[in-house]
BAFI-3210 file (N, C-alpha, C; in Angstrom, 3 decimals, decimal comma, padded with zeros to 6 digits):
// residues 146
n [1|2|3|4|5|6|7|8|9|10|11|12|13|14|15|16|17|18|19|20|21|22|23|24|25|26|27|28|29|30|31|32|33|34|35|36|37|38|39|40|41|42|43|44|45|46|47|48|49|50|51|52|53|54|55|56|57|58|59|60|61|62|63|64|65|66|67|68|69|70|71|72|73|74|75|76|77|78|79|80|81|82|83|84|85|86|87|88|89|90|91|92|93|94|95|96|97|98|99|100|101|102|103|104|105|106|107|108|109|110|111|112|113|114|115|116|117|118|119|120|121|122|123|124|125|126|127|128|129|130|131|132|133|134|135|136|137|138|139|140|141|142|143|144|145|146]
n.u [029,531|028,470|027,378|027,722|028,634|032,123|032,809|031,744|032,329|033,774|034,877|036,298|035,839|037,191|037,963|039,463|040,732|041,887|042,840|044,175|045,725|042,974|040,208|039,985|037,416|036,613|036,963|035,769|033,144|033,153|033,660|031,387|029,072|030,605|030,072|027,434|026,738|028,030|026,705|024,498|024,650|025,249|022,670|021,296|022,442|021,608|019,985|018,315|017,705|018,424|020,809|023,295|023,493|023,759|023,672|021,677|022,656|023,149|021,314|022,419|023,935|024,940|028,083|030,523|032,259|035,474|038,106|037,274|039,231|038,912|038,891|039,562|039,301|039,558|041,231|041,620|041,292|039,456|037,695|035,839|034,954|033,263|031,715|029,856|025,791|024,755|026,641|026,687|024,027|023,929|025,358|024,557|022,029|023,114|024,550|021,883|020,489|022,202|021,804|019,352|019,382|021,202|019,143|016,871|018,268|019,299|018,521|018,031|018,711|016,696|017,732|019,463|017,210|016,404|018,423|018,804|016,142|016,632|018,608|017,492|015,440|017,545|018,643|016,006|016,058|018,577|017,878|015,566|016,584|018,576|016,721|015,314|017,487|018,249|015,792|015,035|016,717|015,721|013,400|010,281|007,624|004,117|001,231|-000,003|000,610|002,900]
n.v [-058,043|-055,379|-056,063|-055,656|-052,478|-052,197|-050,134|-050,058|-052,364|-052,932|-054,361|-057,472|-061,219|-064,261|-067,774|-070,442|-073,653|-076,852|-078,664|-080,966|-084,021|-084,463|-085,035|-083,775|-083,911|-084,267|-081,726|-079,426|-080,542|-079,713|-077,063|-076,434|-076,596|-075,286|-072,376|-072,137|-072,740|-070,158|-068,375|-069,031|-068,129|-065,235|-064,306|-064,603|-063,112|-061,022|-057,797|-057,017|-059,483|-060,701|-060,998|-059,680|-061,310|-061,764|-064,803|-067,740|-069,616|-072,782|-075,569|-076,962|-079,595|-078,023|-076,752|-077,374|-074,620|-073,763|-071,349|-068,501|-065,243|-061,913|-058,842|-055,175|-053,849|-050,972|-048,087|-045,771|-042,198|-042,981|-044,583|-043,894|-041,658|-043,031|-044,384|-042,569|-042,079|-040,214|-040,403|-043,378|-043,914|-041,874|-043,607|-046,061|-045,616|-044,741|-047,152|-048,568|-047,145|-047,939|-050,617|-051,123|-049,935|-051,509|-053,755|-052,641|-052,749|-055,127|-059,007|-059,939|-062,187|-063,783|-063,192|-061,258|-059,295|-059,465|-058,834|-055,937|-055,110|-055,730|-053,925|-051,428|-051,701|-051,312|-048,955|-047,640|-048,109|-047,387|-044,275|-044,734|-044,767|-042,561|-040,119|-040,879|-040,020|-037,541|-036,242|-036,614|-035,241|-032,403|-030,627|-030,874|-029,087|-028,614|-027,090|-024,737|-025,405|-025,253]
n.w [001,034|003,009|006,098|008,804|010,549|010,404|011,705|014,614|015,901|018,686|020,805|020,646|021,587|021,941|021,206|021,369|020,459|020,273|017,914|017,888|016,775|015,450|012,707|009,370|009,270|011,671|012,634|011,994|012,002|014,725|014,736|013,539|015,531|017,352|016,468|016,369|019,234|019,935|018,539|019,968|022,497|022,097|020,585|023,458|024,913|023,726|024,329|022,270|021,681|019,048|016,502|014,341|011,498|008,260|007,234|007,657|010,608|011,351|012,644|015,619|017,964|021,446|022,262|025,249|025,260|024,697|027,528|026,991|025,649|025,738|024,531|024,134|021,085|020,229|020,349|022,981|022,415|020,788|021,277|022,943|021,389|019,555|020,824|021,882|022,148|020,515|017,938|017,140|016,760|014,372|012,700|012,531|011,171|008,925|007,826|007,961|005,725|003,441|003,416|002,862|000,143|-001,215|-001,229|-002,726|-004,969|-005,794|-006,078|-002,530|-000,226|002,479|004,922|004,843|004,488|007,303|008,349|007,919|008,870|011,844|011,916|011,947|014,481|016,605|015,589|016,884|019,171|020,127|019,950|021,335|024,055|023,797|023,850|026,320|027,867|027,309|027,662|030,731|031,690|031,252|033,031|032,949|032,687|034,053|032,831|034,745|037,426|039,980]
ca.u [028,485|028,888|026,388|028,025|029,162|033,344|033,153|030,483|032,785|034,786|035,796|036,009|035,872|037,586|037,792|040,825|040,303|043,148|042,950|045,430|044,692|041,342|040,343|039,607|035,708|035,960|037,720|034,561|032,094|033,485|033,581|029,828|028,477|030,851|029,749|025,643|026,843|028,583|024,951|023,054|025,180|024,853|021,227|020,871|022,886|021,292|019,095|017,245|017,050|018,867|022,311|023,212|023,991|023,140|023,255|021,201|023,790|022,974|021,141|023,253|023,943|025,705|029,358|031,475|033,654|036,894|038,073|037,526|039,383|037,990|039,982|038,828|040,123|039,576|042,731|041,036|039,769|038,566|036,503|034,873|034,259|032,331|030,693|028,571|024,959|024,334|027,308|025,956|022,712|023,933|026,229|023,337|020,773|023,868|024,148|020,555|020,403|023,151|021,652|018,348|020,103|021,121|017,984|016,276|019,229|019,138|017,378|018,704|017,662|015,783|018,810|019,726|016,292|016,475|019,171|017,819|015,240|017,217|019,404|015,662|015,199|018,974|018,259|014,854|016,347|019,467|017,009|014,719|017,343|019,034|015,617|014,741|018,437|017,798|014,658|015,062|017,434|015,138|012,508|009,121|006,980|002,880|000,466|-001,425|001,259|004,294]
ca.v [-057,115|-055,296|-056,066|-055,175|-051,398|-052,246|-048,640|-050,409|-053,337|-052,225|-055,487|-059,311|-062,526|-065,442|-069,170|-070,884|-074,945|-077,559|-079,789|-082,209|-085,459|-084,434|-085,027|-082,495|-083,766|-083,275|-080,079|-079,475|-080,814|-078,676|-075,358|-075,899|-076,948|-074,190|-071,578|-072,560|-071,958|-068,800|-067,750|-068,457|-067,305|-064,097|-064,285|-064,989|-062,038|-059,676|-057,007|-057,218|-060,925|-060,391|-060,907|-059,797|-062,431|-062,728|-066,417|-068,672|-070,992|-074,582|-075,766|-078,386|-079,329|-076,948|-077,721|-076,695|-073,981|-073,362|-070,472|-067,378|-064,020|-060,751|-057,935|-054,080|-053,690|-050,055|-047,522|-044,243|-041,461|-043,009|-045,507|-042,731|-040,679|-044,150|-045,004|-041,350|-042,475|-039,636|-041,076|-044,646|-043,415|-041,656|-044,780|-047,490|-045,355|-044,722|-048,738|-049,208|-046,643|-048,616|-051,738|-050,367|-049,398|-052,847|-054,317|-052,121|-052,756|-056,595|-059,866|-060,477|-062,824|-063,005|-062,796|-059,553|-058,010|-059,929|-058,031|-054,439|-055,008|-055,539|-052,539|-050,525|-052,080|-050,920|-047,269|-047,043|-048,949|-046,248|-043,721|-044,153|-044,706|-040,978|-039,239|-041,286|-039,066|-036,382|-035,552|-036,642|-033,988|-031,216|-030,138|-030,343|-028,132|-028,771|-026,115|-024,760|-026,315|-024,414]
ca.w [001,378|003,923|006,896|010,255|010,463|011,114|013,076|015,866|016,728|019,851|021,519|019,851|022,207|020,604|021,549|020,874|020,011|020,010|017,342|017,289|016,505|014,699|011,564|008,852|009,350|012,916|013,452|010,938|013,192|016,276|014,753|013,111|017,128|018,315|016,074|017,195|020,351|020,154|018,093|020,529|023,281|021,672|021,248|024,625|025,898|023,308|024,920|021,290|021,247|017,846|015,870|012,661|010,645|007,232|006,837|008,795|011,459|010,898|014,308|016,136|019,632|021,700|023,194|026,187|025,003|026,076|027,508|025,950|025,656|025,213|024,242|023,405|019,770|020,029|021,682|023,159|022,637|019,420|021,772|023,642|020,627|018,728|021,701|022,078|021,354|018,525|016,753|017,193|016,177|013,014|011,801|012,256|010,067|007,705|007,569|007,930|004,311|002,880|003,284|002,146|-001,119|-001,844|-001,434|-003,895|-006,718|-006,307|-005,398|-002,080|000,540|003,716|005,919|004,106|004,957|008,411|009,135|007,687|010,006|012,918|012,271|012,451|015,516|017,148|015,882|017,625|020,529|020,877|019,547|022,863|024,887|024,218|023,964|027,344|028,595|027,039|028,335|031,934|031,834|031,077|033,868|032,135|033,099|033,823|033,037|036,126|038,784|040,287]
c.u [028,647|027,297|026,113|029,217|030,832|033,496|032,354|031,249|033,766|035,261|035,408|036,562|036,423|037,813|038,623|040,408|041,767|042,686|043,844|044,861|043,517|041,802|039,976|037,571|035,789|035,816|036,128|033,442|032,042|033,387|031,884|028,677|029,014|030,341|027,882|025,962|027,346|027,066|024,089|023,597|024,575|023,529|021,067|020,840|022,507|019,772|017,966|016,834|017,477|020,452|022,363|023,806|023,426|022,878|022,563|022,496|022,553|022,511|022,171|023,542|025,546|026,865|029,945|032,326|034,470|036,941|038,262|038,366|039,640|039,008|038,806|039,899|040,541|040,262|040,975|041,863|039,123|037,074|035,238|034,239|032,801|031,653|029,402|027,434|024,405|025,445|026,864|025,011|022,520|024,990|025,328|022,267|021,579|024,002|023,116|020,424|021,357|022,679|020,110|018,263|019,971|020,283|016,975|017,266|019,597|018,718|018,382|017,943|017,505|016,783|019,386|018,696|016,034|017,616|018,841|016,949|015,883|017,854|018,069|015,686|016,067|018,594|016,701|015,369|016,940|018,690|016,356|015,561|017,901|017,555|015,317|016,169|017,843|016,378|014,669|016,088|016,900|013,849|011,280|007,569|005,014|002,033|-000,026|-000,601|002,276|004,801]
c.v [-056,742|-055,142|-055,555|-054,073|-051,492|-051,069|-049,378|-051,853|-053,044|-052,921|-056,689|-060,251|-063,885|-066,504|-070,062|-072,838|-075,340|-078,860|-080,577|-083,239|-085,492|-084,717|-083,738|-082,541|-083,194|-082,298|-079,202|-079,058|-079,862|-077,335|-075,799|-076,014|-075,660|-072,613|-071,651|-071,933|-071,166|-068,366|-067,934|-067,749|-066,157|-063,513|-063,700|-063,871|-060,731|-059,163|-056,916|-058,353|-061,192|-060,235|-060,460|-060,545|-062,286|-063,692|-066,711|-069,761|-072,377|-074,904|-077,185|-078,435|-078,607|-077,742|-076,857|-075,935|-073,822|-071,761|-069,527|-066,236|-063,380|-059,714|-056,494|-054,015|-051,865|-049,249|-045,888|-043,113|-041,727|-043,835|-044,451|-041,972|-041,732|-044,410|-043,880|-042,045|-041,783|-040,026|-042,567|-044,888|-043,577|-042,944|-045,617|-046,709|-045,383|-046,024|-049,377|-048,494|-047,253|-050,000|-051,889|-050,453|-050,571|-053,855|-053,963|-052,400|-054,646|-057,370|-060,204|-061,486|-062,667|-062,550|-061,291|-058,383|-058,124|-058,726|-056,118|-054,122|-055,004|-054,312|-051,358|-050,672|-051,323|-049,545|-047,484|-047,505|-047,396|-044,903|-043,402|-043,788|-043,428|-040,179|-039,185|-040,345|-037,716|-035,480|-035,780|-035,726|-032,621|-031,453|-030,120|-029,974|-028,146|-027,335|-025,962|-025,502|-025,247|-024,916]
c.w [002,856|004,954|007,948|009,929|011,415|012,698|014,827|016,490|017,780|020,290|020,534|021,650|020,886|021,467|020,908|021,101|020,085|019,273|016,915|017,577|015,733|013,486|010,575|009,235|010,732|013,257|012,564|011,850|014,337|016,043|013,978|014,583|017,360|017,842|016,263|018,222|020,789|019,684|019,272|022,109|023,140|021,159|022,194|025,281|025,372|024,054|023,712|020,807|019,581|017,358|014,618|012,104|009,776|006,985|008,081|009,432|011,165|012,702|014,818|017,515|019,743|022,344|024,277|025,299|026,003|026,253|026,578|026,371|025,003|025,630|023,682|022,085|019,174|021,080|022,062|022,621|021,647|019,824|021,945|022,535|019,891|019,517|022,253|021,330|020,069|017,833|016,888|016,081|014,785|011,911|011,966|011,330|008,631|007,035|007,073|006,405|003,392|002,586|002,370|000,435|-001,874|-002,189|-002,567|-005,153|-006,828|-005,855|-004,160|-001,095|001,867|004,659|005,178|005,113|006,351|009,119|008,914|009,039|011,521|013,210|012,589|013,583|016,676|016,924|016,842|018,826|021,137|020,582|020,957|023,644|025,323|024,250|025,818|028,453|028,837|027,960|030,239|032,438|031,911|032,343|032,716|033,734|032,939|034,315|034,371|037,697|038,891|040,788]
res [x|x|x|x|x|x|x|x|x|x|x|x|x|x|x|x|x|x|x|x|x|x|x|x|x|x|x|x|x|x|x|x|x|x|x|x|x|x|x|x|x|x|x|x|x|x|x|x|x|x|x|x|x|x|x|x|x|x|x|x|x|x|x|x|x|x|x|x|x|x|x|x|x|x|x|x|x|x|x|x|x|x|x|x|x|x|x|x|x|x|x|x|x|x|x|x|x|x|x|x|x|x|x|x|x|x|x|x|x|x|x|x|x|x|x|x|x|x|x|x|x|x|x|x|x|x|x|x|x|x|x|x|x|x|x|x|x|x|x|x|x|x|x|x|x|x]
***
């Protein structure tokens, strides 16, 4: 099912582990801690306080990661063209109606509509955001003043 609109991912961060010596439980153990604390990382750093995830992460204590690196996955001018906020816009409502869809044609669960809701959230977000351009662009004009 598809949750997160492929077109809207522009860069990945990744976190490279060395397990030698581990066991299959540990290496286990380390990615269910390290994956907590990539979640809440990303929490943390969201401006909507929000991830999409369908599933719920498993709470567990957080660990030192190692270094990460972050790469854009996307060449230009295709970046530039995906990154305009009316194409943004119109691919998160297209998502957000897609996901919509699925919800009405079968039982799904809360992380489904958890995430529905979030994508709502993201359009009204980028939604204000270009209106809040848009209009500070235009001169408005009060009756009775010159």
């Amino acid at each position: 099912m598809r949750v997160l609109d492929p077109q809207e991912v522009a860069e990945v961060e990744v976190w490279a582990f060395d397990f030698t010596g581990k066991s299959a439980a540990e290496q286990k153990q380390i990615l269910g801690r390290a994956e907590y604390t990539i979640y809440k990382k990303a929490f943390d750093e969201s401006k909507l306080k929000a991830v999409l995830n369908e599933k719920d992460i498993p709470v567990t204590k957080t660990i030192i990661l190692p270094k990460s690196h972050r790469a854009k996955i996307v060449p230009e001018p295709t970046y530039s063209l995906r990154k305009h906020p009316d194409i943004r816009i119109a691919r998160r409502a297209a998502q957000a109606a897609e996901l919509a869809k699925i919800v009405t044609e079968r039982k799904v669960s809360k992380g489904l509509r958890r995430t529905l809701y979030q994508q709502a959230r993201r359009i009204e977000s980028l939604s204000k955001q270009r209106l809040d351009e848009i209009t500070a662009e235009i001169p408005v004009e009060k009756d009775g003043e010159d």
